[in-house]
MDAnalysis code that builds the backbone (N, CA, C; Angstrom):
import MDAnalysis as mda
import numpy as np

u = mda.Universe.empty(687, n_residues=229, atom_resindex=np.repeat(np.arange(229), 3), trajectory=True)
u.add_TopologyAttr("name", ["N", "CA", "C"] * 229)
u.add_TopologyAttr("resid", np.arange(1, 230))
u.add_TopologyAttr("resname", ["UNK", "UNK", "UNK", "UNK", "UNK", "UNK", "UNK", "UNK", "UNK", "UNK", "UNK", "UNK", "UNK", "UNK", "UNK", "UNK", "UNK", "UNK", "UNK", "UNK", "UNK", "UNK", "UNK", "UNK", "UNK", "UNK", "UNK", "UNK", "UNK", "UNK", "UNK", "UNK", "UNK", "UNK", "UNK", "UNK", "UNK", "UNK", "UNK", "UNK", "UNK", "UNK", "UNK", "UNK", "UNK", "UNK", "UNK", "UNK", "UNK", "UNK", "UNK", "UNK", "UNK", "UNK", "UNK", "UNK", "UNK", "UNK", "UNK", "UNK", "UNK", "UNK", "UNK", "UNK", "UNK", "UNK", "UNK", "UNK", "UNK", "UNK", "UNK", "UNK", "UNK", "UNK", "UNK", "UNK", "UNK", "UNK", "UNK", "UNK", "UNK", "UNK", "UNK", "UNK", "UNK", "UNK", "UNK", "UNK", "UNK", "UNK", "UNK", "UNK", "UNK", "UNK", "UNK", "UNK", "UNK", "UNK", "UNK", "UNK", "UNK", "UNK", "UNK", "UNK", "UNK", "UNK", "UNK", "UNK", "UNK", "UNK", "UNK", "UNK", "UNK", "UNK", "UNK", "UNK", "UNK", "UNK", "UNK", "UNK", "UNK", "UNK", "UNK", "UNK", "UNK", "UNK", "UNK", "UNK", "UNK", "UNK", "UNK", "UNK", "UNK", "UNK", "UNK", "UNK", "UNK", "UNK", "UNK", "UNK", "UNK", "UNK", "UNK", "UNK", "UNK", "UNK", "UNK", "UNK", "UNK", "UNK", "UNK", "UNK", "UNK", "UNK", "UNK", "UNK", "UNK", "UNK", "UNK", "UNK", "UNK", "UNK", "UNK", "UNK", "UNK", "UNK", "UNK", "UNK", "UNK", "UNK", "UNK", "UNK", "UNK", "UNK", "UNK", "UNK", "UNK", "UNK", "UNK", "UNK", "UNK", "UNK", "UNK", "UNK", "UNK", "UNK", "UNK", "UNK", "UNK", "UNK", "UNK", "UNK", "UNK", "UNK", "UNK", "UNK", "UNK", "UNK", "UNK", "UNK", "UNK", "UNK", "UNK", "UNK", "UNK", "UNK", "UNK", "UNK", "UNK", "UNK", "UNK", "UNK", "UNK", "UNK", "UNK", "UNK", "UNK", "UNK", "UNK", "UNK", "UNK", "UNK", "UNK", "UNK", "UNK", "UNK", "UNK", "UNK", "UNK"])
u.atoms.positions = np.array([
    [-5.964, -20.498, -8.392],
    [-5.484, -19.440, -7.503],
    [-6.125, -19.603, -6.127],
    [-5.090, -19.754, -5.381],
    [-5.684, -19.822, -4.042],
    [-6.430, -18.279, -3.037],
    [-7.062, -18.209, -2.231],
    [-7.871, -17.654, -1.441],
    [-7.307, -16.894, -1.467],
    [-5.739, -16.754, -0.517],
    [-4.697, -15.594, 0.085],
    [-4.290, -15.399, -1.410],
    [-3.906, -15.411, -2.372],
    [-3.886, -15.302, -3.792],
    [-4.470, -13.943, -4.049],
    [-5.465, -14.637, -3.692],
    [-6.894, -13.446, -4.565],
    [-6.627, -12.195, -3.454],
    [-7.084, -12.245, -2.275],
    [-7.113, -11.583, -1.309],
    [-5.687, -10.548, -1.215],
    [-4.643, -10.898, -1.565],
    [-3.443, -10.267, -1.512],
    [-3.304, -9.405, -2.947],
    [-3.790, -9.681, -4.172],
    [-4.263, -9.179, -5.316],
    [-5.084, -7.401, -4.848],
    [-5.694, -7.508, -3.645],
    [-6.592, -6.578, -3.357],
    [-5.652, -5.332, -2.426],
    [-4.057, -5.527, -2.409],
    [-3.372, -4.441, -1.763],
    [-2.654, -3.958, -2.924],
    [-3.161, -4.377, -4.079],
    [-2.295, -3.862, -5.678],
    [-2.153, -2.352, -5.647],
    [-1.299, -1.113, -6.297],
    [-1.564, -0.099, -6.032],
    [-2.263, -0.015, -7.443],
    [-2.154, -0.654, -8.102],
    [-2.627, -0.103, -9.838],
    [-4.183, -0.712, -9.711],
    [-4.679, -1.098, -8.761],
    [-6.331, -1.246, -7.855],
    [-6.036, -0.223, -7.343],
    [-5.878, 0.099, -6.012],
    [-6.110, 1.102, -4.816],
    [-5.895, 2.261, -5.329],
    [-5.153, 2.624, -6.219],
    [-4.884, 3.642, -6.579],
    [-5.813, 4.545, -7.532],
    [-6.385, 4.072, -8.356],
    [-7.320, 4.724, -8.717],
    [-8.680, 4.686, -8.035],
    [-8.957, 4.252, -7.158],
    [-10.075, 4.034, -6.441],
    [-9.932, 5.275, -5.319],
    [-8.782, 5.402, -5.206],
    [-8.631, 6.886, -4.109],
    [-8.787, 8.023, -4.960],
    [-7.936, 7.834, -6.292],
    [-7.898, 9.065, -6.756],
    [-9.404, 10.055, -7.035],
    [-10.663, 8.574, -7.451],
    [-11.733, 9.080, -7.391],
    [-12.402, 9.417, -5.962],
    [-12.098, 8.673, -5.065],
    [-12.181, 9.765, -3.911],
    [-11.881, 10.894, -3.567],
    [-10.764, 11.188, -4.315],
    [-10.001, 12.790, -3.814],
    [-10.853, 13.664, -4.534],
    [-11.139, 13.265, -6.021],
    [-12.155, 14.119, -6.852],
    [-13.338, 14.635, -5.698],
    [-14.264, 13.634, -5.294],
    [-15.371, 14.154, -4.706],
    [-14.838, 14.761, -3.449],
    [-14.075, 14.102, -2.635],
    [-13.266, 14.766, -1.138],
    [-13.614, 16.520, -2.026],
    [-12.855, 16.747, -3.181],
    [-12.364, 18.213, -3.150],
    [-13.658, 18.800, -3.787],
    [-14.691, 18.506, -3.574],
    [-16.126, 18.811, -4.316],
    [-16.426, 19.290, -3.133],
    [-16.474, 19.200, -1.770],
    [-17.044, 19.694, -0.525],
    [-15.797, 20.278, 0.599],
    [-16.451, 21.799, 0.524],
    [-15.369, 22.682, 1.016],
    [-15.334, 22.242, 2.329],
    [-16.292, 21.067, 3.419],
    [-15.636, 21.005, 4.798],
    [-14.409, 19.479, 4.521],
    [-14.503, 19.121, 3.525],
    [-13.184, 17.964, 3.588],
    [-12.268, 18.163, 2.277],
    [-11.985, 19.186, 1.720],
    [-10.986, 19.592, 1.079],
    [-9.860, 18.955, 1.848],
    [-9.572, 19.683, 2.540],
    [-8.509, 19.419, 3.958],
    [-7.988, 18.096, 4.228],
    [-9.083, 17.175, 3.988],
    [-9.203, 15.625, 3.904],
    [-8.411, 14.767, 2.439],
    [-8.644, 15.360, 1.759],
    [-8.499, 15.594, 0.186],
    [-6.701, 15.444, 0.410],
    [-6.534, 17.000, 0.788],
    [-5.397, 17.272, 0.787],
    [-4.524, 16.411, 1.570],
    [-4.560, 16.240, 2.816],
    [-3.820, 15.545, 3.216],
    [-3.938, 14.000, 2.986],
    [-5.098, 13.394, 2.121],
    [-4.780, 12.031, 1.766],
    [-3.653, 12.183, 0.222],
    [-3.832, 13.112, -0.312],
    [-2.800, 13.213, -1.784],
    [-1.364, 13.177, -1.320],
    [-1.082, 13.764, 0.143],
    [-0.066, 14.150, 0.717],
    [0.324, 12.823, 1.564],
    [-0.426, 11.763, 2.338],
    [-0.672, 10.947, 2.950],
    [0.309, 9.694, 1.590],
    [-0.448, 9.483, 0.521],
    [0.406, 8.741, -0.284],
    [1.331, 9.075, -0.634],
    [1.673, 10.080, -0.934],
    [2.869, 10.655, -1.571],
    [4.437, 9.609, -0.569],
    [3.757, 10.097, 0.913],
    [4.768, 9.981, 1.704],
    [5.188, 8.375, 2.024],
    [3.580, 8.004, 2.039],
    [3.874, 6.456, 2.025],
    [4.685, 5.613, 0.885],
    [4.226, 6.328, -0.333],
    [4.979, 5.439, -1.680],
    [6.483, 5.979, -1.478],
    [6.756, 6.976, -1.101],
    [8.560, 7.766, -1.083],
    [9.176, 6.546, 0.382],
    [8.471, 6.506, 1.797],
    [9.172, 5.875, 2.529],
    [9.250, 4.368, 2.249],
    [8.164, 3.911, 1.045],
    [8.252, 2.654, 1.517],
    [9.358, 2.039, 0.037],
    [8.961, 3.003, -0.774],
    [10.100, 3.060, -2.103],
    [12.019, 2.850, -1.357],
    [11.878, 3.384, -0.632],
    [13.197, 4.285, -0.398],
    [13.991, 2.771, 0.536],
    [12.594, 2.427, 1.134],
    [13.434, 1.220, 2.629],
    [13.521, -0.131, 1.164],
    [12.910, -0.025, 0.271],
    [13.266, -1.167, -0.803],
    [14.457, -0.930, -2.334],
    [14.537, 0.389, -2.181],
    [15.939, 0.599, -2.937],
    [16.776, 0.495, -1.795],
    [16.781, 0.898, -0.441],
    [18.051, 0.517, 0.290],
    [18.512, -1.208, 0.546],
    [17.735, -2.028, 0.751],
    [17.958, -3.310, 0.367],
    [18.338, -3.563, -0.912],
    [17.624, -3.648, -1.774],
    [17.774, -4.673, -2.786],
    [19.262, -3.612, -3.918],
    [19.529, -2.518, -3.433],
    [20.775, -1.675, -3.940],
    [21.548, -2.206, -3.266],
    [21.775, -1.546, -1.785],
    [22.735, -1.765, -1.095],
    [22.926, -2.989, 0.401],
    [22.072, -3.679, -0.160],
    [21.416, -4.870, 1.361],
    [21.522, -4.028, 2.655],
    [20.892, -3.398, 2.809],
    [20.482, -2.483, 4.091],
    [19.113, -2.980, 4.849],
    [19.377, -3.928, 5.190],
    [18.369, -4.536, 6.424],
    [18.434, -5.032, 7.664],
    [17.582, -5.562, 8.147],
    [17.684, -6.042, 9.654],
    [17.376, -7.798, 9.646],
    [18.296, -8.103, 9.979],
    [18.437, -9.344, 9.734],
    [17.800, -10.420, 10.653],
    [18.076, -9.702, 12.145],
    [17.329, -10.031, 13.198],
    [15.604, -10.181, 13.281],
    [15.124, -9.011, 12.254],
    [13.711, -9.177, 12.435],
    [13.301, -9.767, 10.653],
    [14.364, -10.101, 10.239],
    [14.108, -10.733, 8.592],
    [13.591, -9.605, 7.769],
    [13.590, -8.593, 8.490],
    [13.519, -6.775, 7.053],
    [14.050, -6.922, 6.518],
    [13.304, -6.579, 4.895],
    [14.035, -5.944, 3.668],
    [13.042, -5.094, 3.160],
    [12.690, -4.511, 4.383],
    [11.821, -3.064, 3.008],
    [10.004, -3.147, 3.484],
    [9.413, -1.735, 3.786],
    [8.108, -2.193, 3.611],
    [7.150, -2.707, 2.943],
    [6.352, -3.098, 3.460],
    [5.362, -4.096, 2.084],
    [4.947, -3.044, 1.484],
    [4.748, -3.237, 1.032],
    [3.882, -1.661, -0.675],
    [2.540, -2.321, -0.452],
    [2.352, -3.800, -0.506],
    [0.805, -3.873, -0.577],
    [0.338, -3.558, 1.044],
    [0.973, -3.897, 2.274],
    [-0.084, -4.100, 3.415],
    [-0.020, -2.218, 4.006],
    [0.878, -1.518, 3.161],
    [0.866, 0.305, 3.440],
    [-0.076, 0.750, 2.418],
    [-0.268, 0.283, 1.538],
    [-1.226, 0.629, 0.083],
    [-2.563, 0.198, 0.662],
    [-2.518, -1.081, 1.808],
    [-4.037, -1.431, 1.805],
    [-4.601, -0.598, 2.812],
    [-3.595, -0.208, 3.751],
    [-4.120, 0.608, 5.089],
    [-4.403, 2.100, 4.825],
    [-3.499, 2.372, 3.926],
    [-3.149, 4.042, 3.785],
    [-4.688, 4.683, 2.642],
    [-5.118, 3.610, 1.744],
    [-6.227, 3.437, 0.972],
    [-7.414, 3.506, 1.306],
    [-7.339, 1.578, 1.503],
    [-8.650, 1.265, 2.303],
    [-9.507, 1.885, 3.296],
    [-8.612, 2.192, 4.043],
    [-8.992, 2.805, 5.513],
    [-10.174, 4.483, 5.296],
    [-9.361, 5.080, 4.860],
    [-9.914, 6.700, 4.564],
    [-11.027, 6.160, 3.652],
    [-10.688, 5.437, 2.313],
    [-12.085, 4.753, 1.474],
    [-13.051, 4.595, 2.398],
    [-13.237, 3.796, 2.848],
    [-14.590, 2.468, 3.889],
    [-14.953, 4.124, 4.509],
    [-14.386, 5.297, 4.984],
    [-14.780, 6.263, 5.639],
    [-15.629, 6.977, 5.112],
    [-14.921, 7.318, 3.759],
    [-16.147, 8.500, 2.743],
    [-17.090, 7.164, 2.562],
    [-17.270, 5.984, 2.051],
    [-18.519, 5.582, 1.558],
    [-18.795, 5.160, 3.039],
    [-18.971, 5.517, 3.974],
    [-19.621, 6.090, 5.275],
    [-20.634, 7.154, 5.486],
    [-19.775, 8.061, 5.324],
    [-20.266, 9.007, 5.381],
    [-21.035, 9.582, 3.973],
    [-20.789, 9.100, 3.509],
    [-21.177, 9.011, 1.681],
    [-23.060, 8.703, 1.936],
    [-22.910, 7.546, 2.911],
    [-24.067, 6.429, 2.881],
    [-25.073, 7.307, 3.860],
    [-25.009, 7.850, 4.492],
    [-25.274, 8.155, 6.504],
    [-25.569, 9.409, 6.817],
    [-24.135, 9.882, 6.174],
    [-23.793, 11.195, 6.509],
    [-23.587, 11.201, 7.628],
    [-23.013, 10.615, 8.249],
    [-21.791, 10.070, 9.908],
    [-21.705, 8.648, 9.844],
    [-20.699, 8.610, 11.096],
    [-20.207, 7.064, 10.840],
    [-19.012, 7.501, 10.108],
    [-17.977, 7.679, 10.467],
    [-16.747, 7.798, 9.643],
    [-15.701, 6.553, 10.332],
    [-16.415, 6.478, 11.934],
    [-15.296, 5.678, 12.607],
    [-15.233, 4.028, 11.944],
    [-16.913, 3.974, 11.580],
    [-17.523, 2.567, 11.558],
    [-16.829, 2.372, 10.230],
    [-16.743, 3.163, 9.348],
    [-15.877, 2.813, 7.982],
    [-14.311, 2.352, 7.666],
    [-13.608, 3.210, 9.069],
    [-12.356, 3.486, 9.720],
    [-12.009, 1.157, 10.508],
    [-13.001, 0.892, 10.959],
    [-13.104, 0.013, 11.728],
    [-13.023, -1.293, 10.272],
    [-14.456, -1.048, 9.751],
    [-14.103, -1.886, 8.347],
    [-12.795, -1.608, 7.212],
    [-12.851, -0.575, 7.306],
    [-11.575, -0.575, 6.196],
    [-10.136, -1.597, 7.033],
    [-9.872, -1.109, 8.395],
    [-8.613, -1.624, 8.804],
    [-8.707, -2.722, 8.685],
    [-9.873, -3.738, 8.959],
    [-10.401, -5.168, 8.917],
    [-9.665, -5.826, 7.775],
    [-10.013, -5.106, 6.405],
    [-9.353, -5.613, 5.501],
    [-8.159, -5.232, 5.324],
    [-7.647, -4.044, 5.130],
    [-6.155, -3.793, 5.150],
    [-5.026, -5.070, 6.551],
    [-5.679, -5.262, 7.679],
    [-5.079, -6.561, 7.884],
    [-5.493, -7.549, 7.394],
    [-6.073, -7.867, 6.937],
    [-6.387, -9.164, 5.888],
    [-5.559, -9.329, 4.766],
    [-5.272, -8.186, 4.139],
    [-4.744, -7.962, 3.129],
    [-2.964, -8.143, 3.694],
    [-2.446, -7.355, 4.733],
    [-1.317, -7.635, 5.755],
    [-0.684, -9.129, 5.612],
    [-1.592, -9.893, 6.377],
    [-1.580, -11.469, 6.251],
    [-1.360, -12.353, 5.281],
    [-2.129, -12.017, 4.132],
    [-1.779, -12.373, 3.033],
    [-0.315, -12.452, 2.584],
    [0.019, -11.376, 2.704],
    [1.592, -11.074, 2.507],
    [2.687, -12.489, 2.869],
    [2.284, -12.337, 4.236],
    [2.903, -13.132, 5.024],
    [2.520, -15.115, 4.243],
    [1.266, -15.075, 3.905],
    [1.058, -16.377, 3.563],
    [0.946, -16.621, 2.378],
    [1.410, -15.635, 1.504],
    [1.849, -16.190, -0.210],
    [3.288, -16.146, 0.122],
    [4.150, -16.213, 1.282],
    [5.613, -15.955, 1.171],
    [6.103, -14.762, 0.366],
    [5.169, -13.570, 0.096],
    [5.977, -12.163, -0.538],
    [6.443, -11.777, 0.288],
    [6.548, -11.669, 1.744],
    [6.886, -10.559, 3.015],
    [7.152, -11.739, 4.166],
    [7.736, -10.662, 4.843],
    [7.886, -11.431, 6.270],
    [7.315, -10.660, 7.408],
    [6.827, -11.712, 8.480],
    [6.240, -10.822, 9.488],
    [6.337, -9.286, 9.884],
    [7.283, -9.310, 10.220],
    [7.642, -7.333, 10.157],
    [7.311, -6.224, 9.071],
    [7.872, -7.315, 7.882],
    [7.678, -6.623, 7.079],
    [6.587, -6.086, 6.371],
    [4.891, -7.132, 6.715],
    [3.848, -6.956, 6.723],
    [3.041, -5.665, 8.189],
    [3.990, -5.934, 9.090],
    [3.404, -5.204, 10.296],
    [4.143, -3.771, 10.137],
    [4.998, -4.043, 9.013],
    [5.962, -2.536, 8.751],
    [4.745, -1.649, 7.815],
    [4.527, -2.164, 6.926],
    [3.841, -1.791, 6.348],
    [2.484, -1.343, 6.215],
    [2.007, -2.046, 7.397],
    [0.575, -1.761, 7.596],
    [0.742, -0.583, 8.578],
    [1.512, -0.705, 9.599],
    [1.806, 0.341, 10.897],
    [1.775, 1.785, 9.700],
    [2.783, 1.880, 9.155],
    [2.958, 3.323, 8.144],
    [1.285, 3.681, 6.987],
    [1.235, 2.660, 6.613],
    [-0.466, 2.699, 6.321],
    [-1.218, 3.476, 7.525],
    [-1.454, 2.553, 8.022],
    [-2.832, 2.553, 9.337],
    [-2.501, 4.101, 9.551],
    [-0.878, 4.709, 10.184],
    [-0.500, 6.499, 10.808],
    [-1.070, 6.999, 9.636],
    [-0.564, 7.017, 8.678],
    [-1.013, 7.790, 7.098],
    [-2.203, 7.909, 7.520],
    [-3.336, 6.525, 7.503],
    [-4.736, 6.858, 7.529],
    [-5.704, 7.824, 8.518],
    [-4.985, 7.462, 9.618],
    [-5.412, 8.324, 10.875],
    [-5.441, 9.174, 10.863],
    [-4.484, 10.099, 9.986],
    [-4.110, 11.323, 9.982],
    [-5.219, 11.814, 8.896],
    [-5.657, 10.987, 7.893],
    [-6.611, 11.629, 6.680],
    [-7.622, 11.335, 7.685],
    [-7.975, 10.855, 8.077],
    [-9.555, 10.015, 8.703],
    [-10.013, 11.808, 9.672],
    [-9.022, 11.635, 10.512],
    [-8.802, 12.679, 11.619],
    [-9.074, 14.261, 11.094],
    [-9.132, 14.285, 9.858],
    [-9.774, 15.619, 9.214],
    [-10.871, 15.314, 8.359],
    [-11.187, 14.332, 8.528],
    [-13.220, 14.035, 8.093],
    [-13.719, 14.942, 8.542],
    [-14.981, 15.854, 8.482],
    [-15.557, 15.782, 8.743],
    [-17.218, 14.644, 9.676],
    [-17.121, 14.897, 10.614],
    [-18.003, 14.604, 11.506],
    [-19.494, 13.666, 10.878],
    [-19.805, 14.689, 9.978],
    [-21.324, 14.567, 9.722],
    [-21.397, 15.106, 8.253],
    [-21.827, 14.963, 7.250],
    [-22.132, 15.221, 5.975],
    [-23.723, 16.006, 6.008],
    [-23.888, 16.967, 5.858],
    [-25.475, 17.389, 5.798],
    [-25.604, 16.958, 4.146],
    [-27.344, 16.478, 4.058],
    [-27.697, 16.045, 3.221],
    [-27.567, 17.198, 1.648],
    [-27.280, 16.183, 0.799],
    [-27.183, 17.433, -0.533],
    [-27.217, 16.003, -1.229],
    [-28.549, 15.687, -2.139],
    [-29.731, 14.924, -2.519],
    [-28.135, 13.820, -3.654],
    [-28.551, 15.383, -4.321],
    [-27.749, 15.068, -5.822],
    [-26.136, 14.461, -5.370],
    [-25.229, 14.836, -4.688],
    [-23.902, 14.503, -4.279],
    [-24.066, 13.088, -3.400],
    [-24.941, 13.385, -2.291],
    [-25.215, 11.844, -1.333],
    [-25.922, 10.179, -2.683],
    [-26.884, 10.921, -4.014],
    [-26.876, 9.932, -4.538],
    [-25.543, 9.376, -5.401],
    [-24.781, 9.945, -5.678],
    [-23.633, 9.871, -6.659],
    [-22.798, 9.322, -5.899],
    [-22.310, 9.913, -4.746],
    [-21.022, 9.084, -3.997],
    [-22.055, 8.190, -2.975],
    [-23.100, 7.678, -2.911],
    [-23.550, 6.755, -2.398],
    [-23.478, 5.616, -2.713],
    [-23.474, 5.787, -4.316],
    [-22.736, 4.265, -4.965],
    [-21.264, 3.779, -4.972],
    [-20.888, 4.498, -4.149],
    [-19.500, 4.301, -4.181],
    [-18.929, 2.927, -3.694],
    [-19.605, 2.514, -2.569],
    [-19.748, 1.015, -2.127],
    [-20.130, -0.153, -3.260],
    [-20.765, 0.356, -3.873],
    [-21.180, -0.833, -5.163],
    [-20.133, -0.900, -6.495],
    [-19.558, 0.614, -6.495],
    [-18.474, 0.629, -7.377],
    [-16.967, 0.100, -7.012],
    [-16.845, 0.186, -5.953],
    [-15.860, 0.179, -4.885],
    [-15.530, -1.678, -5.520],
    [-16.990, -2.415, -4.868],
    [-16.865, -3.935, -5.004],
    [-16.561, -4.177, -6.214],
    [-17.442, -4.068, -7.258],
    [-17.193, -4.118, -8.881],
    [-15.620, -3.837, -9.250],
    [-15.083, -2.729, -8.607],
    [-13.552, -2.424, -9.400],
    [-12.605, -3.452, -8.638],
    [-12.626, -3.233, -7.549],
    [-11.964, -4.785, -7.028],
    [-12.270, -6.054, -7.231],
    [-13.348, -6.359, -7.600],
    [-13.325, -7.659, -8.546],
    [-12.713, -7.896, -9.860],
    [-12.905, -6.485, -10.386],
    [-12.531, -6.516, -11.919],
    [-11.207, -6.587, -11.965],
    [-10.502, -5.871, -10.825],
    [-8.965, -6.134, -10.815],
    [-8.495, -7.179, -10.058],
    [-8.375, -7.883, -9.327],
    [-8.284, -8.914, -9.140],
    [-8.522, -9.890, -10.534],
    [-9.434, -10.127, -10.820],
    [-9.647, -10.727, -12.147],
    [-9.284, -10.776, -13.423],
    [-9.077, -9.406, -13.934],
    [-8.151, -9.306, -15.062],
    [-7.411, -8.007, -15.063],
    [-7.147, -7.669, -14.363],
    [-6.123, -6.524, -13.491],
    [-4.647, -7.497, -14.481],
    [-3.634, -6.887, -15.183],
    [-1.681, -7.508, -15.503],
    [-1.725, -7.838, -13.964],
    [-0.170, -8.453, -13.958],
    [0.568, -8.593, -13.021],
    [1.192, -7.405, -12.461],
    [1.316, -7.003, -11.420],
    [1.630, -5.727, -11.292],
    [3.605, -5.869, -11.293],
    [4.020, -4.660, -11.972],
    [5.611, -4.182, -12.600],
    [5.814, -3.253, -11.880],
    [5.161, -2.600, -10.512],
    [6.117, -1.800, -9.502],
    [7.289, -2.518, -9.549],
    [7.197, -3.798, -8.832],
    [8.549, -4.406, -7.999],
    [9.772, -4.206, -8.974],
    [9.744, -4.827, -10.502],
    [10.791, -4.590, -11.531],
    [11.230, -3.485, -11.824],
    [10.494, -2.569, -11.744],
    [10.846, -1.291, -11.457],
    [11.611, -0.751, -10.303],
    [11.461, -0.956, -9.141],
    [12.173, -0.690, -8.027],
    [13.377, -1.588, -8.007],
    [13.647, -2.949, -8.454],
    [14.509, -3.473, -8.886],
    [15.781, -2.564, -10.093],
    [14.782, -2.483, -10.664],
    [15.872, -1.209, -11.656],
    [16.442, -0.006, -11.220],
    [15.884, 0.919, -10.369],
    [15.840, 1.765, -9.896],
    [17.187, 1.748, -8.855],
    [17.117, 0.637, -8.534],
    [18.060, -0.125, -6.847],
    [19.120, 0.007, -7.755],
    [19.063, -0.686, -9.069],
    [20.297, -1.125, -9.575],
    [21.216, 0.060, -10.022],
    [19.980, 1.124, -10.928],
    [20.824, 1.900, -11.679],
    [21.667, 3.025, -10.516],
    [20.897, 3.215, -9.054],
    [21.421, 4.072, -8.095],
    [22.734, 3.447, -7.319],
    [22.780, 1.736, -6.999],
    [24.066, 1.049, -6.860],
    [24.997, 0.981, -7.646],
    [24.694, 0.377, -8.882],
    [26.097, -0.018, -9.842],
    [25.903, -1.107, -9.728],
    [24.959, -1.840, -8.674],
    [25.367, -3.682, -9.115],
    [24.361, -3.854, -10.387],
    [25.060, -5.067, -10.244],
    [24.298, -6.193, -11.921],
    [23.226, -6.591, -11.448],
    [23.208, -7.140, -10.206],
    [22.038, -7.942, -9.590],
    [21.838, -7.383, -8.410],
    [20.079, -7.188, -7.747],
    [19.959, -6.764, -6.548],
    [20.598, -8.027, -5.014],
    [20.062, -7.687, -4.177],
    [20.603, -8.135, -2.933],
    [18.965, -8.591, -2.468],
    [19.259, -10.070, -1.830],
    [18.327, -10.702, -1.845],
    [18.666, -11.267, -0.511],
    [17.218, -11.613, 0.110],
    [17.475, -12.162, 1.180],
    [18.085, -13.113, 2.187],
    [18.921, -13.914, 1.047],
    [19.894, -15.068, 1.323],
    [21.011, -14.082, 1.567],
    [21.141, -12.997, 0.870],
    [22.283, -12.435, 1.318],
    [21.688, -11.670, 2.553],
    [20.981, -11.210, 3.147],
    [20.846, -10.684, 4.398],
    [20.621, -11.293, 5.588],
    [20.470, -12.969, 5.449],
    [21.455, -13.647, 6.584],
    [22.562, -14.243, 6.410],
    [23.180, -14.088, 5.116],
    [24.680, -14.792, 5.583],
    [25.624, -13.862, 6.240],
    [26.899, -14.677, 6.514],
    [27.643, -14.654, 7.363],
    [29.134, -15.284, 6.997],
    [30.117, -14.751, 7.161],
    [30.153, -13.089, 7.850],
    [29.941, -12.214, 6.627],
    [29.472, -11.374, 6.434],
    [29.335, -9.759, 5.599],
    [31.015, -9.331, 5.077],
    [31.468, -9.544, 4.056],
    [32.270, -8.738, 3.696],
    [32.476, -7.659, 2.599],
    [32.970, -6.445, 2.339],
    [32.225, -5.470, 1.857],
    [33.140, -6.037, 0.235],
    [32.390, -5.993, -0.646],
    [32.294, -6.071, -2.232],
    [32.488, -5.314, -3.258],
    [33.196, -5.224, -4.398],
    [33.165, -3.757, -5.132],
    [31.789, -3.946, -5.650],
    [31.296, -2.815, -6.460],
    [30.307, -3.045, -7.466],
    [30.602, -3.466, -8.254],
    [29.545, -4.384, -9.179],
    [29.642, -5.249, -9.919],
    [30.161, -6.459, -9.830],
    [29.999, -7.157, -8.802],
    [30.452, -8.735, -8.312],
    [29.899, -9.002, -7.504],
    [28.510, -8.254, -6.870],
    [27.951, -8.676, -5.767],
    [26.880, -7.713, -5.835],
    [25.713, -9.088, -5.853],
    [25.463, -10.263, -5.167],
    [25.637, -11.450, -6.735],
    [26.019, -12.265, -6.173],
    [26.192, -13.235, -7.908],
    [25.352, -13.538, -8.232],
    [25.699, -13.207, -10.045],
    [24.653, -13.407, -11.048],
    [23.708, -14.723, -10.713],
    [22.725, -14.249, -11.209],
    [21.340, -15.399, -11.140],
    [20.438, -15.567, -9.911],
    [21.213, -14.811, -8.796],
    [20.319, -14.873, -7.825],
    [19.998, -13.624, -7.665],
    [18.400, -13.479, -7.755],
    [17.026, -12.677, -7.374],
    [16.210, -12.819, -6.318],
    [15.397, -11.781, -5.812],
    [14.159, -12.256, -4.951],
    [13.225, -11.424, -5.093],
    [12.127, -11.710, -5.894],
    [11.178, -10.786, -6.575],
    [10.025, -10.832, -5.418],
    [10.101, -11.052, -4.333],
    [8.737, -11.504, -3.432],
    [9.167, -10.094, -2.503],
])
């Protein structure tokens, strides 16, 4: 497994996703970032619905932009920004008790790292990595932007979510490593299908050919051709 391999493994949501959720736990343990809490639960919600929605409109009905090679936002480089970002913040402030920006600064570091990747295992295409991270990164800003400032010390809570950085590394290794293959995409594949009527989704060979002529359901796009990336 190559480098960008591994590294692109690390915008998984069945990783990121539970790694926030235990953030939201402690977020809602301290009444000045409830608020924080809340709007990161609200923050994904919106990201997994817009970025769900621009990949059932392709691969259902080939609804893309052909000009910039769109078919849908990346799930991993919006999962790594919308995640990562607010994460690297609490084990900031976790660590310090301020410093939320400096966490804000490292988290994005990797969520474009993670971006790139996209682009260089051939899952995404340029836009479609910068689509995805852009809707990440707003999501994050918006949770970051109701941090609290400064954490006053409270012994017992600052030692518990202080390890959060050491747990943080450990669970992303462990998933990366023996983390399944992740079954969002087949799923959204199904999803495309059962809301179209076609047999087969719409794949990116069909969103540059030429000329476009409109198809009943069920004869288009022809059997055997997929694009699971």
């Amino acid at each position: 497994m190559t480098l960008w391999l591994l590294i692109t493994r690390l915008g998984e949501a069945q990783i990121l996703l539970p790694a926030a959720g235990l953030a939201l736990l402690l977020l809602a343990q301290r009444q000045d970032s409830r608020a924080a809490a809340l709007r990161w639960a609200m923050a994904l919600c919106l990201g997994t619905l817009v970025t769900t929605a621009s990949k059932v409109a392709f691969l259902g009905w080939g609804l893309g932009i052909a000009a910039l090679d769109f078919t849908g936002f990346s799930g991993h480089s919006m999962y790594a920004a919308s995640v990562d970002i607010p994460l690297l913040a609490v084990c900031t402030l976790a660590l310090v008790g301020r410093g939320r920006w400096v966490g804000t600064l490292l988290g994005t570091g990797l969520a474009v790292l993670i971006a790139v990747s996209r682009v260089e295992v051939g899952a995404h295409s340029v836009s479609e990595a910068i689509a995805g991270f852009v809707l990440g990164g707003t999501l994050a800003a918006w949770v970051v932007a109701a941090l609290p400032a400064r954490w006053p010390a409270q012994s017992a809570l600052r030692t518990a979510v202080g390890l959060a950085p050491l747990g943080l590394t450990l669970w992303l290794a462990a998933g990366v490593a023996w983390a399944p293959p992740p079954v969002t995409h087949a799923l959204v594949i199904r999803l495309s299908l059962a809301l179209s009527g076609h047999e087969r989704p719409y794949t990116r060979a069909h969103l540059h050919a030429a000329p476009k002529t409109h198809v009943p359901a069920r004869s288009w796009p022809p059997a055997g051709e997929t694009d699971l990336a």
